[in-house]
MINU-318080 format. One record per residue (C-alpha): residue in one letter; residue number from 1; x, y, z. Coordinates in steps of 0.02 Angstrom, whole numbers. Last residue first. Example, Ala and Ser with C-alpha at 12.3 -4.5 7.8 and 13.67 -1.06 7.14 Angstrom:
[site s; 2; [684; -53; 357]]
[site a; 1; [615; -225; 390]]
END
This chain:
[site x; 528; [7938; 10078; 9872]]
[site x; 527; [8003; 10202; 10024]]
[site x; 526; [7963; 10369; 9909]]
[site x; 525; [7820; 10300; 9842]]
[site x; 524; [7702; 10289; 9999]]
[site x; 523; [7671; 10157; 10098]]
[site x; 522; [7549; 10176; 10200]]
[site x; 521; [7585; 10016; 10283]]
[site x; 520; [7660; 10129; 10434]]
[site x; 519; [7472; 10176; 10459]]
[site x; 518; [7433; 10313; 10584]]
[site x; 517; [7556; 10435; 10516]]
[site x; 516; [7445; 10552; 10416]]
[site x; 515; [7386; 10429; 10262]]
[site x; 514; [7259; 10288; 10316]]
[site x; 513; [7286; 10095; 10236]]
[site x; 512; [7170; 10051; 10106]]
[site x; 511; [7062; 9893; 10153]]
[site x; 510; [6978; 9811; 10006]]
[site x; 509; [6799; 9799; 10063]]
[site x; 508; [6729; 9822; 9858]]
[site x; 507; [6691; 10019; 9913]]
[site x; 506; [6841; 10040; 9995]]
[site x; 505; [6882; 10011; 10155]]
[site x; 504; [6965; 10124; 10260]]
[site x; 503; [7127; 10063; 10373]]
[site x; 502; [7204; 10145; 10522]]
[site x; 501; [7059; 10186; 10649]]
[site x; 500; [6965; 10047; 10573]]
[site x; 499; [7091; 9926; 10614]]
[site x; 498; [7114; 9782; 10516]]
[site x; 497; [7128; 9663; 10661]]
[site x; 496; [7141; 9775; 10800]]
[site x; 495; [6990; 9746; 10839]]
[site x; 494; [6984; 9549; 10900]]
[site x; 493; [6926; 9443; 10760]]
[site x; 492; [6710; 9379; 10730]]
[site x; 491; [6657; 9545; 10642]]
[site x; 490; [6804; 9522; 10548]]
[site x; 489; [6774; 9360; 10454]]
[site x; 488; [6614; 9419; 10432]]
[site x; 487; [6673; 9575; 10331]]
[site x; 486; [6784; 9466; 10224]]
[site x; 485; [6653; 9335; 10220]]
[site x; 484; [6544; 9442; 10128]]
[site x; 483; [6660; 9568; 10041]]
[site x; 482; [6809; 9500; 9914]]
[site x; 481; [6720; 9332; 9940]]
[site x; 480; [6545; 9365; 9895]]
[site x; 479; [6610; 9512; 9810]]
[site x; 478; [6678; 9383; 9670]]
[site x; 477; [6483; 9337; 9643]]
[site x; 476; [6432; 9150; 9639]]
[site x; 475; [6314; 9124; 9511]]
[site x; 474; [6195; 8982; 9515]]
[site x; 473; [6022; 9091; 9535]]
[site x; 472; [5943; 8959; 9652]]
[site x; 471; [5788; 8918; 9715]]
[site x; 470; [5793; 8874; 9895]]
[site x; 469; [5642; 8817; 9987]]
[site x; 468; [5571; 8922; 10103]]
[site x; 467; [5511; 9038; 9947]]
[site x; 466; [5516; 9220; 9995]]
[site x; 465; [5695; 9248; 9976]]
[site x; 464; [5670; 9216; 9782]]
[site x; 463; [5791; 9204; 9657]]
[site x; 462; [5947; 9150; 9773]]
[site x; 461; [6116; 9165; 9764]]
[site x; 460; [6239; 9045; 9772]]
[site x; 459; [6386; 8983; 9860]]
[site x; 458; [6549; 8868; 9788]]
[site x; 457; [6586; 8681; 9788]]
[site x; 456; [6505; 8515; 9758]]
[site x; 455; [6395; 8530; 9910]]
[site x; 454; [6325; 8712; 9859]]
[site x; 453; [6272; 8828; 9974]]
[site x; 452; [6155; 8962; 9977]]
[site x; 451; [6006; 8909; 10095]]
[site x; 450; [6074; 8835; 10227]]
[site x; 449; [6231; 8898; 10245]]
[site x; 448; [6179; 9072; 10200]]
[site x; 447; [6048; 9046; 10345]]
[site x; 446; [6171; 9007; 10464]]
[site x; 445; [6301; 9138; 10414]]
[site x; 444; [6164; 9277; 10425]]
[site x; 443; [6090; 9196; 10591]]
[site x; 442; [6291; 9220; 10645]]
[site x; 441; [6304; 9416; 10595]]
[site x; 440; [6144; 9455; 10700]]
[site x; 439; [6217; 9369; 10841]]
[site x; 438; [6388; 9462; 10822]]
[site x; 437; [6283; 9625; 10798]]
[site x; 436; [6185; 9591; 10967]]
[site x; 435; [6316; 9591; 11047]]
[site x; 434; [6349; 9767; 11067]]
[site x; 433; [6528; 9805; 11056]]
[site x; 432; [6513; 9988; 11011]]
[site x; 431; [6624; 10049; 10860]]
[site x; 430; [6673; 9902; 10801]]
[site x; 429; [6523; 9806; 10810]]
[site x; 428; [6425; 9947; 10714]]
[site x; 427; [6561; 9928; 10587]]
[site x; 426; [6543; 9720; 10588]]
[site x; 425; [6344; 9750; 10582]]
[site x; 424; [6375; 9862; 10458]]
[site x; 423; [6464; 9771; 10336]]
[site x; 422; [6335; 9639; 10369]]
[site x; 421; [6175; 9734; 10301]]
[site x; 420; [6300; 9775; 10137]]
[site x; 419; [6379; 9621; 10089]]
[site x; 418; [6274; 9527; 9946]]
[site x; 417; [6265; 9349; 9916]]
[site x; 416; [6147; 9396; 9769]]
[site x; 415; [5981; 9406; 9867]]
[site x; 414; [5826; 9401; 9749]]
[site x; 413; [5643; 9466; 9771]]
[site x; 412; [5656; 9609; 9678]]
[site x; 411; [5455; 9659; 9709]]
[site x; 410; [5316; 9644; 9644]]
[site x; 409; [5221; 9550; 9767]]
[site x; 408; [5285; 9677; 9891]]
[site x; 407; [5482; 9604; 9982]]
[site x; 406; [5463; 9657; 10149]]
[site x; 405; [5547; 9807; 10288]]
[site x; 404; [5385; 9859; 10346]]
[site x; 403; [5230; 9803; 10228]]
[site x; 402; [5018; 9809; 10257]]
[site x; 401; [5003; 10008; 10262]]
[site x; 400; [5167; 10039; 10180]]
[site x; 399; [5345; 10010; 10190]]
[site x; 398; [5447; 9905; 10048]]
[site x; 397; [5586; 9787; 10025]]
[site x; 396; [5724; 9779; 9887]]
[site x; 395; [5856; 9667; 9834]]
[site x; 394; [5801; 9539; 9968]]
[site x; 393; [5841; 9513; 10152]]
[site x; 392; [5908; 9337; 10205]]
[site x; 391; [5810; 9237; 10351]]
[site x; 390; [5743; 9113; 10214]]
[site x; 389; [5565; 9131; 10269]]
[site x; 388; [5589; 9313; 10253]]
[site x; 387; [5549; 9431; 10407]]
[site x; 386; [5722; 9416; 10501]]
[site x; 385; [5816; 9471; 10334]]
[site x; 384; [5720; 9643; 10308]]
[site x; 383; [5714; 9680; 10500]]
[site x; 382; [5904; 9685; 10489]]
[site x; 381; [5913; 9813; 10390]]
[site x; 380; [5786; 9929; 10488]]
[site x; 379; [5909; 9870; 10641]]
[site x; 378; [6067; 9937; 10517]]
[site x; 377; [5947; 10094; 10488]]
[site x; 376; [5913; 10124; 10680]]
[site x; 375; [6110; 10124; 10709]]
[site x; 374; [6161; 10221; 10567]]
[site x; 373; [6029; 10377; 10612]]
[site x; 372; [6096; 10321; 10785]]
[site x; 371; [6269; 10391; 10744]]
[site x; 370; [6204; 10531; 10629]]
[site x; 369; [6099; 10595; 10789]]
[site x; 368; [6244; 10577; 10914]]
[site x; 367; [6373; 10685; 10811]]
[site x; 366; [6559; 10671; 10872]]
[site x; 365; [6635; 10687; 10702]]
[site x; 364; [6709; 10507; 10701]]
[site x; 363; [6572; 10418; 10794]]
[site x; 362; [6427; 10504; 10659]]
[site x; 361; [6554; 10456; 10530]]
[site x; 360; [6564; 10288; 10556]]
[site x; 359; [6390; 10252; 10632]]
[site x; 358; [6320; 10342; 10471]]
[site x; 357; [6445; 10238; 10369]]
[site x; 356; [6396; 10078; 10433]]
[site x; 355; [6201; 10107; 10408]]
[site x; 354; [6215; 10180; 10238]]
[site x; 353; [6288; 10009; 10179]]
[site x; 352; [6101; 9953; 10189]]
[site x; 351; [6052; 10086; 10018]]
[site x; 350; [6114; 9937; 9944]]
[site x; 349; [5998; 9822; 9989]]
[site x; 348; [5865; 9917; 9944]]
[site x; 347; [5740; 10021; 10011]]
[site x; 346; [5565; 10088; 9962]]
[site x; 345; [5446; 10214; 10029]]
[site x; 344; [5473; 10310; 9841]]
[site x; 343; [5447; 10496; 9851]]
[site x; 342; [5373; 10601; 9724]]
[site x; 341; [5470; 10729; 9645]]
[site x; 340; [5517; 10647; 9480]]
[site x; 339; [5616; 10524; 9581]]
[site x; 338; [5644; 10553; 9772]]
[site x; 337; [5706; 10395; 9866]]
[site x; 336; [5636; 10342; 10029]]
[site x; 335; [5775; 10325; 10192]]
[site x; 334; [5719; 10172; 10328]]
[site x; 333; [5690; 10190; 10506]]
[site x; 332; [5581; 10063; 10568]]
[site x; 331; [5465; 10136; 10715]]
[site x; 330; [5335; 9974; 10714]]
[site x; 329; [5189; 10030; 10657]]
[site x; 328; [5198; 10170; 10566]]
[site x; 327; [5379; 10159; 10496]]
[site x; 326; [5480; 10316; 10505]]
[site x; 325; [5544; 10416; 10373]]
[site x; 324; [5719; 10504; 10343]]
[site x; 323; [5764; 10578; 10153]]
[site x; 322; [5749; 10730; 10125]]
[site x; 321; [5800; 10840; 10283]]
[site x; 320; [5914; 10729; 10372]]
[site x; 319; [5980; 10640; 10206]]
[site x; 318; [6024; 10844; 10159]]
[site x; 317; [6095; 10869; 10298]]
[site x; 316; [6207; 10720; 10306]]
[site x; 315; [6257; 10768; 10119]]
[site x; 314; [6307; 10938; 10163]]
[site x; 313; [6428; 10861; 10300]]
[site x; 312; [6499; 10725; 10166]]
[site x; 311; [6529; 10876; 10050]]
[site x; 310; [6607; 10974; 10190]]
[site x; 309; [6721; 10824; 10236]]
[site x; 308; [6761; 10793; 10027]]
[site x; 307; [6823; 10959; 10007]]
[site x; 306; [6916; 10957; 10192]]
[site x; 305; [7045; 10824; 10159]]
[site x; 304; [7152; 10824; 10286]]
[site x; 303; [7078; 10708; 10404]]
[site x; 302; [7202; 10592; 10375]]
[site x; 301; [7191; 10592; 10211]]
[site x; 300; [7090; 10418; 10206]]
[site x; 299; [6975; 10474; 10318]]
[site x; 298; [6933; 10622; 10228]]
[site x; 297; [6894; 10508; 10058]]
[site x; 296; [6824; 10369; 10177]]
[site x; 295; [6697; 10521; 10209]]
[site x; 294; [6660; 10587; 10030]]
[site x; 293; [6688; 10418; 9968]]
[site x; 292; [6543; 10354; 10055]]
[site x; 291; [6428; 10481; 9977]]
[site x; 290; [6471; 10435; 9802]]
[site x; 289; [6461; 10238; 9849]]
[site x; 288; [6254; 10231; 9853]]
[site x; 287; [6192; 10366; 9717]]
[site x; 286; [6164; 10216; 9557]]
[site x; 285; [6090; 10083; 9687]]
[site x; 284; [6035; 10162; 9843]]
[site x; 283; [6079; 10321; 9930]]
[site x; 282; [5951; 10404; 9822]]
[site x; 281; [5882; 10557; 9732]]
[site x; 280; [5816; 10538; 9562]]
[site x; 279; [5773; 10660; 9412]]
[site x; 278; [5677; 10778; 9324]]
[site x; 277; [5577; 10891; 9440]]
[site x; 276; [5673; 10891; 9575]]
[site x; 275; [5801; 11008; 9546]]
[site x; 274; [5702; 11155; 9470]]
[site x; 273; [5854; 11286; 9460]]
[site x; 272; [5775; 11462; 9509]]
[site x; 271; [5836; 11575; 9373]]
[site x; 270; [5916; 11747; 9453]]
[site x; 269; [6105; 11687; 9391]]
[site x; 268; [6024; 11699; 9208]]
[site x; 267; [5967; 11582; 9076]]
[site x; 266; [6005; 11406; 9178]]
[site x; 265; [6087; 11259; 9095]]
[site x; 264; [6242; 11300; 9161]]
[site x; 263; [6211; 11238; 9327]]
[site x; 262; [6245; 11077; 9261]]
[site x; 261; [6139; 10903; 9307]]
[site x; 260; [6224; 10733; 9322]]
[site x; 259; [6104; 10575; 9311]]
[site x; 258; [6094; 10499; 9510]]
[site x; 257; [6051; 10669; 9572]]
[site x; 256; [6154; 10744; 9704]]
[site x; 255; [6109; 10786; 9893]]
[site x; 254; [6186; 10917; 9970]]
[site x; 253; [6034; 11003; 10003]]
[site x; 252; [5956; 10950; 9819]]
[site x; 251; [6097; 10969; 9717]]
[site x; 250; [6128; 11034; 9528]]
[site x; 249; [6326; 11002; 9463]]
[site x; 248; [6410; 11168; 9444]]
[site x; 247; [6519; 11146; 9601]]
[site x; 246; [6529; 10961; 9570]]
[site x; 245; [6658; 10996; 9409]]
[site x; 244; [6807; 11118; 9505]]
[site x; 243; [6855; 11035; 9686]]
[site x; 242; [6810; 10892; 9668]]
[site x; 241; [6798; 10832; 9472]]
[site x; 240; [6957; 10941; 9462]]
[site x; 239; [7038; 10853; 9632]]
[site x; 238; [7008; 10678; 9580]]
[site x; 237; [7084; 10675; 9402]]
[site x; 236; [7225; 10754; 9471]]
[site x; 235; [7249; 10633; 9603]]
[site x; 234; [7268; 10486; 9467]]
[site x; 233; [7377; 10601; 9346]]
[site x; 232; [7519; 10636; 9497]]
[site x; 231; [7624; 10481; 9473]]
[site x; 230; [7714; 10435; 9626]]
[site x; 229; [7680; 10279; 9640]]
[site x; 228; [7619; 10250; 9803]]
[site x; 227; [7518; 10405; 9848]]
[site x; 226; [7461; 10420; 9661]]
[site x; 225; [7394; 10234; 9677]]
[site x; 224; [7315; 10318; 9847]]
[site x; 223; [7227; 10424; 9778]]
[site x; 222; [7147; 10357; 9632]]
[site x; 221; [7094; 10198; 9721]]
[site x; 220; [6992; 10322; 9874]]
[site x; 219; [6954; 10434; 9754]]
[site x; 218; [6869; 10339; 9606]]
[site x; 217; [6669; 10282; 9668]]
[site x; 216; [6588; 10464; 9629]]
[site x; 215; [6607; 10425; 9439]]
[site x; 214; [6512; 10276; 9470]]
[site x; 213; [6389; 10331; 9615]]
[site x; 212; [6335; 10462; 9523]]
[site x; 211; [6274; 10385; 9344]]
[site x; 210; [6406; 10372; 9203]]
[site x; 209; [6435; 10512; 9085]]
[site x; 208; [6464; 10462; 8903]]
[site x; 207; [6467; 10264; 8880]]
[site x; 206; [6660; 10255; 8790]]
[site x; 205; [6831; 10226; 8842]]
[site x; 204; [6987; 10154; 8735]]
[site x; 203; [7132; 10106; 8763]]
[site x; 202; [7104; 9947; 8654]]
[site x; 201; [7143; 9796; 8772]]
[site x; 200; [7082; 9892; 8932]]
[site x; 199; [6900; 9937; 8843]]
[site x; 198; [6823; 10082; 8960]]
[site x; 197; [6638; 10120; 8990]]
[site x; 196; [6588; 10258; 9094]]
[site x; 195; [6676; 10415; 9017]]
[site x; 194; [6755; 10520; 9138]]
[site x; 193; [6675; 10657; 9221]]
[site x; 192; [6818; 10815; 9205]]
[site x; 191; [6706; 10940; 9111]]
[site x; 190; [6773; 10954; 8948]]
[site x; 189; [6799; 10763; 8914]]
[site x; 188; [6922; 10745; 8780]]
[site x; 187; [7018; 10570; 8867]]
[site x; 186; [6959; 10558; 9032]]
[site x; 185; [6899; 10377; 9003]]
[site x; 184; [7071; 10376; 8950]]
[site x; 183; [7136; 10341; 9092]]
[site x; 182; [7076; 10178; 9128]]
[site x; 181; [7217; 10080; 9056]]
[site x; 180; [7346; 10181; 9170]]
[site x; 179; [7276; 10112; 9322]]
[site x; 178; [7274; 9928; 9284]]
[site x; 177; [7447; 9950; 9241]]
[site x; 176; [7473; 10056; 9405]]
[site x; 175; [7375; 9926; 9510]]
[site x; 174; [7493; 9773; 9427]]
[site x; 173; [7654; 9872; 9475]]
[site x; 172; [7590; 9905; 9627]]
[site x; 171; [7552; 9708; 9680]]
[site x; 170; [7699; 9648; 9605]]
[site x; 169; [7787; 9765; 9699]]
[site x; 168; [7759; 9652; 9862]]
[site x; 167; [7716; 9756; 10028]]
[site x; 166; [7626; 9642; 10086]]
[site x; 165; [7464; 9722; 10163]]
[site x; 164; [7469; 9868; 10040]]
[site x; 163; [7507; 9782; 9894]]
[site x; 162; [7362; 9687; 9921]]
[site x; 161; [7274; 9814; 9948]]
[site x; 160; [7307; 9917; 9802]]
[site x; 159; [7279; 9758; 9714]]
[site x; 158; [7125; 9738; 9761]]
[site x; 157; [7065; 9914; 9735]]
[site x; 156; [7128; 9933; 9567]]
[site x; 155; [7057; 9759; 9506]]
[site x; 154; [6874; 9778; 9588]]
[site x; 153; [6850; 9965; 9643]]
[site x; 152; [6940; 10016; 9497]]
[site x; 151; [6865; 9878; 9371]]
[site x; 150; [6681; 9895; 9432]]
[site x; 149; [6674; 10098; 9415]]
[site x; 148; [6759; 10098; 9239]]
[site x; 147; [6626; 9971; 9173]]
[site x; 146; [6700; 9850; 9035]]
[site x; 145; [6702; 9871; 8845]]
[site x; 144; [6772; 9715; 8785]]
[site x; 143; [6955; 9677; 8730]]
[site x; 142; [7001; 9624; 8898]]
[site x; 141; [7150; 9496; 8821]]
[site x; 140; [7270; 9646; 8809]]
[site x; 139; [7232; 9657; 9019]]
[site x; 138; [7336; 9484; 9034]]
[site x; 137; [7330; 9411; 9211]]
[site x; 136; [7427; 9226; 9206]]
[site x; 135; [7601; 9258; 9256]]
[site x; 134; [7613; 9368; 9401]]
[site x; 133; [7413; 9370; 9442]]
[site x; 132; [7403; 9188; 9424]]
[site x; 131; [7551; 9193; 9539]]
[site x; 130; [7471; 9302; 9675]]
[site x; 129; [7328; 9173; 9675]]
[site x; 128; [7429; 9011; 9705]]
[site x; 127; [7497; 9118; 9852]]
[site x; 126; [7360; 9156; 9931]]
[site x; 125; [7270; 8988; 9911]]
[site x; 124; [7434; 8915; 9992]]
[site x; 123; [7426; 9058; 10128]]
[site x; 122; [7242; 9059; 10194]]
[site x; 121; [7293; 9179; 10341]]
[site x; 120; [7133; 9224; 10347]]
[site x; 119; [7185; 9404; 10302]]
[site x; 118; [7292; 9351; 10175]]
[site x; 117; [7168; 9235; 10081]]
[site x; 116; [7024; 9410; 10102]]
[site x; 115; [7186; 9524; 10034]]
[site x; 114; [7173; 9422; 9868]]
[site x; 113; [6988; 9377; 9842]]
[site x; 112; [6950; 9510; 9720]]
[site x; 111; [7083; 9484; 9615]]
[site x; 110; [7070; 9288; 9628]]
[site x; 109; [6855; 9309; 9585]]
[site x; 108; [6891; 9465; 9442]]
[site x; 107; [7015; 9338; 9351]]
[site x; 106; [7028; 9448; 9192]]
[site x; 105; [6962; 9318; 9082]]
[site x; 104; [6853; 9419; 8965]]
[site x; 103; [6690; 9319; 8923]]
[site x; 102; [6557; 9455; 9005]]
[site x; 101; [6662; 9581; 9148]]
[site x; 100; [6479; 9613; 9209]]
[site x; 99; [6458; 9424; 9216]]
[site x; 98; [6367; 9342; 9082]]
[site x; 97; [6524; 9220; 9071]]
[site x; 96; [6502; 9112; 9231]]
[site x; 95; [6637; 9015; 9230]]
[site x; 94; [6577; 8802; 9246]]
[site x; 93; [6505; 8673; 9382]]
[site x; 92; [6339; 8723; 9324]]
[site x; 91; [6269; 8727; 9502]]
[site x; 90; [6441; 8825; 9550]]
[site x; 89; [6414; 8959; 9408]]
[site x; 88; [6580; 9039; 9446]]
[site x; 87; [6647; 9211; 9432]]
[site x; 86; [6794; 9298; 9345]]
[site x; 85; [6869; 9184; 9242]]
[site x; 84; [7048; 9109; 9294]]
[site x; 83; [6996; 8949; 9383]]
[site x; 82; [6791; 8906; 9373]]
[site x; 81; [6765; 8749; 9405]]
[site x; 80; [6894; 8673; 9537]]
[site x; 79; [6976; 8854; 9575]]
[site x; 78; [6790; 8939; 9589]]
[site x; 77; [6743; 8779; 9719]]
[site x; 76; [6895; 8771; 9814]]
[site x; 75; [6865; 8976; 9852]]
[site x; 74; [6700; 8949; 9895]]
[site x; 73; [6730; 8802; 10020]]
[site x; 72; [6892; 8896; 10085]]
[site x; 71; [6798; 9074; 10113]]
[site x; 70; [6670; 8945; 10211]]
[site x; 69; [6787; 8869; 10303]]
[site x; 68; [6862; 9033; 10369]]
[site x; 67; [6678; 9082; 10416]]
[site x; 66; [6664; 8933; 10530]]
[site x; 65; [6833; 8980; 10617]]
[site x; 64; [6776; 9136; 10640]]
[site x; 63; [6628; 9066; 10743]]
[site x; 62; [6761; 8937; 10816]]
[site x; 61; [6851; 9110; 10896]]
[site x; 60; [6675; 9164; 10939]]
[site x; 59; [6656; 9032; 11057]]
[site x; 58; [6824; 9040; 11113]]
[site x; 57; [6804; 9210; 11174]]
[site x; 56; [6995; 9304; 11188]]
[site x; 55; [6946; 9353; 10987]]
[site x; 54; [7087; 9316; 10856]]
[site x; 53; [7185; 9449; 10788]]
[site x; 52; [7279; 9338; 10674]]
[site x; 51; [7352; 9439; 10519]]
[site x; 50; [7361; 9615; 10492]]
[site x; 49; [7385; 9690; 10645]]
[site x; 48; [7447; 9858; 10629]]
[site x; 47; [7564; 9885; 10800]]
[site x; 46; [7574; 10073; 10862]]
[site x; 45; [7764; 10127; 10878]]
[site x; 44; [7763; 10153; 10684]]
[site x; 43; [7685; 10297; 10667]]
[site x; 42; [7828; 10401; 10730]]
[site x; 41; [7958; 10294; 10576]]
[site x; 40; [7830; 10366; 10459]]
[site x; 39; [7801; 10523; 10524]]
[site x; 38; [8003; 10562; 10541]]
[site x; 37; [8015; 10486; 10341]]
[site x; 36; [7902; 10628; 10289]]
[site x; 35; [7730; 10594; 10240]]
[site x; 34; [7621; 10693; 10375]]
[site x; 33; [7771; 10841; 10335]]
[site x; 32; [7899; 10898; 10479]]
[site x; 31; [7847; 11054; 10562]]
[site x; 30; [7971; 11192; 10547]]
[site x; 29; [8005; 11319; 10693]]
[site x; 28; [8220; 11327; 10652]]
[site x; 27; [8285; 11302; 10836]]
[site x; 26; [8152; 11186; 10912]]
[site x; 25; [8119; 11100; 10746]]
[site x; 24; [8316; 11074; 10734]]
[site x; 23; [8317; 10986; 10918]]
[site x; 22; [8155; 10912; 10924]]
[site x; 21; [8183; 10822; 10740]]
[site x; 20; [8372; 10769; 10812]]
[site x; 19; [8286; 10701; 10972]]
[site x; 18; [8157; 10597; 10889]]
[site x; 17; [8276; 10534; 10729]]
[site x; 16; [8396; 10455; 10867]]
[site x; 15; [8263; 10380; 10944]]
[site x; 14; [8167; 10311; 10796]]
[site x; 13; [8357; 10245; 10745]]
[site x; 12; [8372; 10170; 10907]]
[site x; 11; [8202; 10068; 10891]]
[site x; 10; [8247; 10037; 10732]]
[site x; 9; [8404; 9947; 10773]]
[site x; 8; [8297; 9852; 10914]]
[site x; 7; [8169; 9795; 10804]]
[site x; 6; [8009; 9894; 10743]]
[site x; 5; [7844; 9794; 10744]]
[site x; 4; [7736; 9726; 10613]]
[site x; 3; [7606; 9612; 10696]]
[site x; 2; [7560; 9469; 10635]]
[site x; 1; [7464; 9348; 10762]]
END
């Protein structure tokens, strides 16, 4: 197990620093600063396990074992076929190139897949992909417009975090470079919402606003590359749209529409503002990440961050009084959309992430009824993998008179490897031991085995979840391995492997270490 620890000299030095701080602070009343070098070396008495964390049960010890092989079968299967794109077709044996990053080898699968090879203590594969990143990743050859939302949570993120759980500049430097070439998506934009399309080679952004949960999907990355570099512009960014730009957006209860909406359109400050009457509500695709950030955001501070908490709170309300439904039949909770002010008794995939973070911050705040709102949606979830023939949940899945938690006969039928339902089984996990998570987590693994891999190397997804025999999409997504395993991987380790009271994950599951004093891998710039 790896466990960073303080020796003997620091030990003494932690001492030393102890009695001098209650000495001074006695006689002059100051409080030393969450980021000062006192907090730092004080946070470091608690062990962050990084690496190892193994369960004490050995059957779920060869469960994680199991997943471990499966990060290696993917992995062997993009380096074989695929090495230095950013996805693989693993039918094909070839890059797939129709990717959101299209023909622009920027190595989204080794980016993505960095701090999962650490975490499994997959050290060759590791290594073999810090190098590529070292001498092989070239952002001047990116000269395609690319989607500001995937490349943060993507490059930035996994690179933050690997530089995070190493502590290797390459890592930062790379993150900061990455950083920089997305600035000027807020190049001559009046309001603060940057551009949505961004070519890295040229410097250039484009796309006009970008829906909610793009521009919503920055703080976390933004942050924390200001936190370890130093460089103010990131944060900046983050505190106008936050504190300045959202307070003339339109909002239904705390609730945001998916295509941004300005106050200023109105004629006088006595207009009613018609917010539903033009646009969609959701915590599904294109709303989804926005209201995650606004908790992992105050997380992430430390619980300092009290713009994004009172957003996040508004939010809750606003899912509480908009969004909830029951199933008739067999209780299912699920959350309908709102578009053009009739509801939509549909869920997807996505919207499944909601689970995890209503458990997450329901446990956090001390608020029963947003803890089991997370609870009854990650069983919901569930409900919509158990009832295919394949025993993995599709892209969407309806309630109504004859369907709860299905695919209709119009439906998306297809599962792209996607991470969301397990993410929150391994929160939910986390935050209450209940077994039935871990067994919920294994019938995923077993019917991803049987229905999404490849012999020759690599995992795909599958066009129809409905059909008992597998038809196959041949792409195997980065997040598959940035996310899937990563989050099975950990719903099988002991808990203070990654630990969610000093770690948040972003958006992508790259683990950003918590500011405050809990994290010693925090990290900030003035000990880089």
């Amino acid at each position: 197990m790896r466990v960073i620890r303080p020796r003997l000299v620091g030990r003494c030095l932690f001492a030393l620093c102890v009695l001098t701080f209650c000495y001074y602070g006695f006689i002059l009343g100051h409080f030393v600063s969450s980021t000062s070098v006192f907090s730092f070396l004080l946070s470091s008495r608690r062990p962050v396990v990084i690496q190892g964390g193994e369960d004490v049960d050995p059957e779920v010890r060869i469960k994680r074992d199991h997943v471990k092989l499966m990060m290696k079968h993917a992995w062997d299967g993009y380096v074989k076929y695929a090495w230095g794109a950013n996805e693989l077709r693993p039918i094909s044996r070839k890059p797939h190139i129709n990717s959101i990053y299209g023909s622009a080898k920027l190595g989204a699968t080794i980016v993505d897949s960095l701090d999962t090879l650490f975490i499994m203590e997959m050290m060759d594969e590791f290594n073999a992909a810090k190098d590529w990143v070292d001498k092989e990743m070239d952002l001047n050859m990116a000269d395609t417009e690319l989607s500001l939302f995937e490349v943060n949570i993507r490059l930035v993120g996994g690179l933050l975090s690997a530089f995070a759980l190493t502590g290797e500049e390459l890592f930062r430097e790379r993150a900061l470079q990455v950083g920089e070439r997305l600035l000027p998506a807020f190049d001559g934009v009046s309001d603060g919402i940057p551009n949505g399309r961004i070519n890295l080679s040229a410097n250039k952004s484009s796309g006009g606003w970008p829906v909610l949960a793009e521009w919503g999907t920055l703080s976390l990355e933004f942050n924390y590359l200001s936190d370890v570099t130093g460089s103010g512009i990131f944060r900046s960014h983050i505190r106008r749209i936050y504190e300045e730009t959202i307070n003339l957006m339109v909002n239904m209860d705390g609730l945001y529409p998916v295509n941004i909406r300005m106050h200023q359109n109105k004629t006088s400050d006595d207009d009613p503002i018609h917010w539903n009457n033009f646009d969609k509500y959701t915590l599904g695709a294109a709303g989804d990440s926005f209201y995650e950030y606004l908790l992992k955001s105050w997380l992430q501070s430390g619980k300092t961050d009290e713009t994004s908490l009172s957003l996040y709170l508004q939010s809750v309300n606003g899912v509480f009084k908009k969004l909830v439904r029951t199933s008739e039949k067999s209780n299912l909770t699920y959350l309908v959309e709102i578009e053009y002010e009739r509801e939509q008794n549909v869920m997807g995939h996505l919207t499944c992430f909601a689970g995890g973070m209503f458990a997450l911050g329901g446990k956090t705040l001390d608020h029963k009824q947003q803890f089991e709102l997370g609870a009854a949606l990650t069983s919901t979830c569930h409900q919509s993998y158990v009832r295919s023939p394949t025993k993995l949940g599709p892209e969407m899945f309806a309630f109504n008179n004859k369907l709860e938690a299905e695919v209709d006969a119009n439906g998306a039928k297809y599962y792209i490897l996607r991470p969301e339902v397990i993410e929150s089984y391994f929160i939910l996990w986390r935050l209450t031991h209940d077994p039935r998570y871990r067994t919920w987590g294994w019938e995923a693994v077993e019917a991803i085995e049987k229905n999404c891999r490849i012999s020759t190397g690599g995992y795909s997804g599958l066009r129809d979840i409905t059909n008992a025999k597998p038809t196959h999409d041949d792409v195997q997504q980065s997040f598959f391995l940035a996310e899937t395993l990563k989050y099975l991987y950990l719903l099988f380790s002991d808990d203070t492997l990654i630990d969610l009271d000093q770690w948040v994950f972003n958006t992508e599951a790259h683990p950003l270490p918590i500011k405050g004093g809990v994290n010693p891998l925090f990290r900030p710039a003035e000990f880089n």
